[in-house]
C-alpha positions as CSV (number, residue, x, y, z in Angstrom):
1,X,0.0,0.0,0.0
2,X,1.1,3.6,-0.6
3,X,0.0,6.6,1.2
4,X,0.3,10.4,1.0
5,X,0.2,12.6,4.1
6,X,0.0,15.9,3.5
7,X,0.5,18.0,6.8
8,X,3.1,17.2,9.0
9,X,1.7,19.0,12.0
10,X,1.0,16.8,15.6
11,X,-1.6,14.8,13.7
12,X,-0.2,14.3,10.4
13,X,3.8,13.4,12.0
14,X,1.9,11.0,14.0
15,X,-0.4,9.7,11.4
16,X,3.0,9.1,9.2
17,X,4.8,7.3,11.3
18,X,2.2,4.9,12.6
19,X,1.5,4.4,8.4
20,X,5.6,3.7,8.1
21,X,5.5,1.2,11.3
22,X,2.9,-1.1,9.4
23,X,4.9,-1.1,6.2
24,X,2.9,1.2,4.3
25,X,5.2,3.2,1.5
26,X,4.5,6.8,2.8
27,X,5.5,9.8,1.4
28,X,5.1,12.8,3.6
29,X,4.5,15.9,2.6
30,X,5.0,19.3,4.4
31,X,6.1,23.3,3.3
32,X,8.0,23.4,6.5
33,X,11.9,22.2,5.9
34,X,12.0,21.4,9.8
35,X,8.7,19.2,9.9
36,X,10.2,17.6,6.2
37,X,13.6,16.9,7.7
38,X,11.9,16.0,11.3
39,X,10.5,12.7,9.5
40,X,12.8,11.7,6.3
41,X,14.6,9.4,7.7
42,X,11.4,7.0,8.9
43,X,9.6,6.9,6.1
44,X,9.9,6.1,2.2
45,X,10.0,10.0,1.2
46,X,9.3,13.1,2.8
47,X,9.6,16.6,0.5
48,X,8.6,20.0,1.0
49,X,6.2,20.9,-1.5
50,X,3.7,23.1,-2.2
51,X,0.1,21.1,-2.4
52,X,-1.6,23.5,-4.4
53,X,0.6,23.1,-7.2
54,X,-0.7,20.4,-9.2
55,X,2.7,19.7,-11.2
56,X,4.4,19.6,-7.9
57,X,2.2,16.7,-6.7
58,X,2.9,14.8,-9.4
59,X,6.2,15.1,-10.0
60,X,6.4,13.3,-6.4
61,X,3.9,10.2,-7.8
62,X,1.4,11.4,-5.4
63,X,-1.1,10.3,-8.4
64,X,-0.1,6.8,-8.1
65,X,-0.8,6.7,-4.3
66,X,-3.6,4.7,-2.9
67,X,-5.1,7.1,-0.5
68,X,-3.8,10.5,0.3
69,X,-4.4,12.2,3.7
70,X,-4.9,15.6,3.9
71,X,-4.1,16.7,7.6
72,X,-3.2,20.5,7.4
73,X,-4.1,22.3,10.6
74,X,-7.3,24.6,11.0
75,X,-5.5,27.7,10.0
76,X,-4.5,26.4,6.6
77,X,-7.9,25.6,6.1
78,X,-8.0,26.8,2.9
79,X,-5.2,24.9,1.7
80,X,-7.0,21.7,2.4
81,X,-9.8,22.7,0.2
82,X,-7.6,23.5,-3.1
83,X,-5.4,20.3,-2.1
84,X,-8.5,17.7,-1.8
85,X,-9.8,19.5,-5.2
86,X,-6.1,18.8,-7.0
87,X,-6.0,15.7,-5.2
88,X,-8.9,14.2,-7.1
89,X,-8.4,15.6,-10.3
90,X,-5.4,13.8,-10.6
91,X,-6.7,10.5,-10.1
92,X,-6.0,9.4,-6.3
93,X,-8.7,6.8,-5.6
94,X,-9.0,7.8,-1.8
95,X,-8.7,11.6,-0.4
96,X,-9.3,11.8,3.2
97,X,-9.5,15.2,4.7
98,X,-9.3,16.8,8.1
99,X,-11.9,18.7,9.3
100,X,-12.5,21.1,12.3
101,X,-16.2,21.8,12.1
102,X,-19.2,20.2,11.0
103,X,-19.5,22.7,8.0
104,X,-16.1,21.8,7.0
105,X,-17.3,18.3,5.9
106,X,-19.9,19.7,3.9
107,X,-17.6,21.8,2.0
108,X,-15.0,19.0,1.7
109,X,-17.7,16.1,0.7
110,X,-18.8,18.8,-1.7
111,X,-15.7,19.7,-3.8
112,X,-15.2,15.9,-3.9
113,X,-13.4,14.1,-0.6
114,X,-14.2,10.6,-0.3
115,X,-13.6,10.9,3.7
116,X,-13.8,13.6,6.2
117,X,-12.5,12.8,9.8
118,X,-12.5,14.9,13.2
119,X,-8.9,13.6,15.1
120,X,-10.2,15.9,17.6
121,X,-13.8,15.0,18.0
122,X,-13.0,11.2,17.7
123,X,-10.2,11.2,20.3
124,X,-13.0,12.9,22.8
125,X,-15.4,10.2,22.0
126,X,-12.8,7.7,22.6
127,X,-11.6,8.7,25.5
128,X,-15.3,9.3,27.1
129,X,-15.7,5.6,25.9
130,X,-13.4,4.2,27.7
131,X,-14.0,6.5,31.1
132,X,-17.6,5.4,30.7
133,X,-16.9,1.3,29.4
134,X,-13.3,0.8,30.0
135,X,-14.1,-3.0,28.4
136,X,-14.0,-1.2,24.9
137,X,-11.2,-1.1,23.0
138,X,-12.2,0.8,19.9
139,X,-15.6,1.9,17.8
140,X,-15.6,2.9,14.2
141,X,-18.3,4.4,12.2
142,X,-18.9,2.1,8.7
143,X,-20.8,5.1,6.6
144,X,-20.5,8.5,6.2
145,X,-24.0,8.8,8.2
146,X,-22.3,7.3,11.9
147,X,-25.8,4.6,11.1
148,X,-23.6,1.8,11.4
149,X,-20.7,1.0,13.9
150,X,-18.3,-1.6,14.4
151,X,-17.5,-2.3,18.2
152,X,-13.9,-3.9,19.7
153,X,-14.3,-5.2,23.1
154,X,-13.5,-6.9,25.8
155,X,-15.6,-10.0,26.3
156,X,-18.3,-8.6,29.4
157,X,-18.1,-11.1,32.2
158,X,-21.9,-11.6,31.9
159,X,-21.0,-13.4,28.6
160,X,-18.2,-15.4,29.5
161,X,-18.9,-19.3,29.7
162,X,-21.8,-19.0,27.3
163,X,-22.3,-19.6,23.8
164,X,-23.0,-17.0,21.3
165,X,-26.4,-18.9,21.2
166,X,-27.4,-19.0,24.5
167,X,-26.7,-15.2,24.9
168,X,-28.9,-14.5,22.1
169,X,-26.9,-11.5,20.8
170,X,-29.4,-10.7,17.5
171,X,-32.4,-10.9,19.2
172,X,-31.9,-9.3,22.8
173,X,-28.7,-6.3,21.5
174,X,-29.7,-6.2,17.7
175,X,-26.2,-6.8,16.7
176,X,-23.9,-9.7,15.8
177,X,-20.4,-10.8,16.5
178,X,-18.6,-11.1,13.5
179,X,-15.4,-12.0,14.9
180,X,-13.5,-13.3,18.2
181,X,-9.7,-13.4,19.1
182,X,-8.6,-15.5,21.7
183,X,-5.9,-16.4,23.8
184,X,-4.4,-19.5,23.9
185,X,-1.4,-20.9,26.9
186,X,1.1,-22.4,25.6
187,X,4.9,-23.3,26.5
188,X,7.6,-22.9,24.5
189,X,10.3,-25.9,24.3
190,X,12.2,-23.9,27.4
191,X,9.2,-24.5,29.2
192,X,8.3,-20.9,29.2
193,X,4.5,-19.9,29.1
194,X,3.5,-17.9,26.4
195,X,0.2,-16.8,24.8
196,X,-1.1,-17.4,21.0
197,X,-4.1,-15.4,19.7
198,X,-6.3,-17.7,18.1
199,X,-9.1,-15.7,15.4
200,X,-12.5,-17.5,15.1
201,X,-13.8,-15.2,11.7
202,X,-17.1,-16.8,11.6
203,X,-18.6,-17.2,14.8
204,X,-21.2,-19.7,15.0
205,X,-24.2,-20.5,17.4
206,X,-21.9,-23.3,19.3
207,X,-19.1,-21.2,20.2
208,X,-18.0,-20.1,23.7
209,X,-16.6,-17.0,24.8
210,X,-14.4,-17.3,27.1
211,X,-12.9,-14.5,29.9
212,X,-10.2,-12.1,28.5
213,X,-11.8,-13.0,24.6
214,X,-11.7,-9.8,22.7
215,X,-14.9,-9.4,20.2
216,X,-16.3,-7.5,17.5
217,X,-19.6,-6.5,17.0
218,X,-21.4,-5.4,14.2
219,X,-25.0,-3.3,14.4
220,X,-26.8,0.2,14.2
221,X,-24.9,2.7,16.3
222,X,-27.2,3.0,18.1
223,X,-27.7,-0.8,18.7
224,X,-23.9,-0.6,19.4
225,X,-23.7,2.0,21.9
226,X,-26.6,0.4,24.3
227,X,-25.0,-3.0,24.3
228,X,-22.0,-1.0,26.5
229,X,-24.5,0.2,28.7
230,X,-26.2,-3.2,29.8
């Protein structure tokens, strides 16, 4: 995979390097030499470059990336705008953009940006998540709308020992489990004990959960959210 970040500020540095520690090809992107030079030598390229030059972005192959991220702080607002516009006219199948307010999604859906995220918003939500349930690990919208939701958590305890059957998951929660990971003891030819995750992709009626089993669930958000609060 090859990805371009755009914006080297807090969120787009961090964004980068977490791209570059999963071995995505990144080339970061930035009209500050410090931020540039800050980065180059952890992932594939980093240049300074003006964004709202549409040469410029190509020159660099940022046409042949898989998804670029725009992540240019709230002042350089404008910016964003001209670079998800140039972005798309040159053929990158996925633009992502920042966004700091809910108008700016409109205006960046509107000129043509396949994604619009909130770093800030989402890592308030996350964080009340996990004051509020600290059994969830992580919750991700699947549309643009927030209808649907994917849920990571920690098995509850009231489901441990039971099978997906007996809890009745679809008909009591209105959701499904569409995945568990669990942990499996082991020990190594030293005789040391060590764990193995073990992924069950298609859970079936039969299976158990079991305590410390990590799952994810499937439903309307709002399905989603009062399955935490039970």
């Amino acid at each position: 995979m090859k990805a371009a970040v755009i914006g080297l500020g807090r969120f787009g540095k961090s964004l980068a390097l977490s791209l570059a520690e999963r071995g995505v090809e990144v080339i970061a992107v930035d009209k500050d030499k410090n931020r540039v030079e800050d980065i180059k030598d952890k992932v594939a390229l980093a240049v300074i470059l003006n964004s709202e030059d549409e040469e410029s972005l190509r020159s660099q192959g940022i046409d042949k990336v898989d998804v670029a991220i725009v992540s240019m702080g709230e002042s350089d607002f404008r910016s964003s705008i001209l670079t998800t516009v140039l972005l798309k006219r040159i053929g990158v199948k996925t633009v992502i953009s920042r966004a700091f307010e809910y108008v700016d999604r409109e205006i960046l859906k509107s000129i043509g940006a396949d994604k619009v995220v909130f770093p800030e918003v989402e890592m308030g939500q996350k964080l009340a998540r996990s004051l509020v349930a600290p059994g969830i690990i992580d919750c991700i919208n699947l549309d643009e709308h927030e209808d649907f939701s994917i849920l990571e958590l920690q098995a509850p305890k009231r489901f441990c020992g039971k099978t997906i059957g007996e809890l009745q998951i679809a008909t009591k929660y209105g959701v499904n489990i569409v995945l568990i990971k669990h942990k499996i003891g082991s020990t190594d030819k030293n005789g040391n004990n060590k764990l193995k995750e073990k992924v069950n992709y298609v859970p079936r009626a039969e299976d158990i959960i079991s305590e410390g089993d990590i799952l994810w669930i499937v439903g309307r958000t709002e399905d989603v959210q009062n399955l935490t609060k039970i």
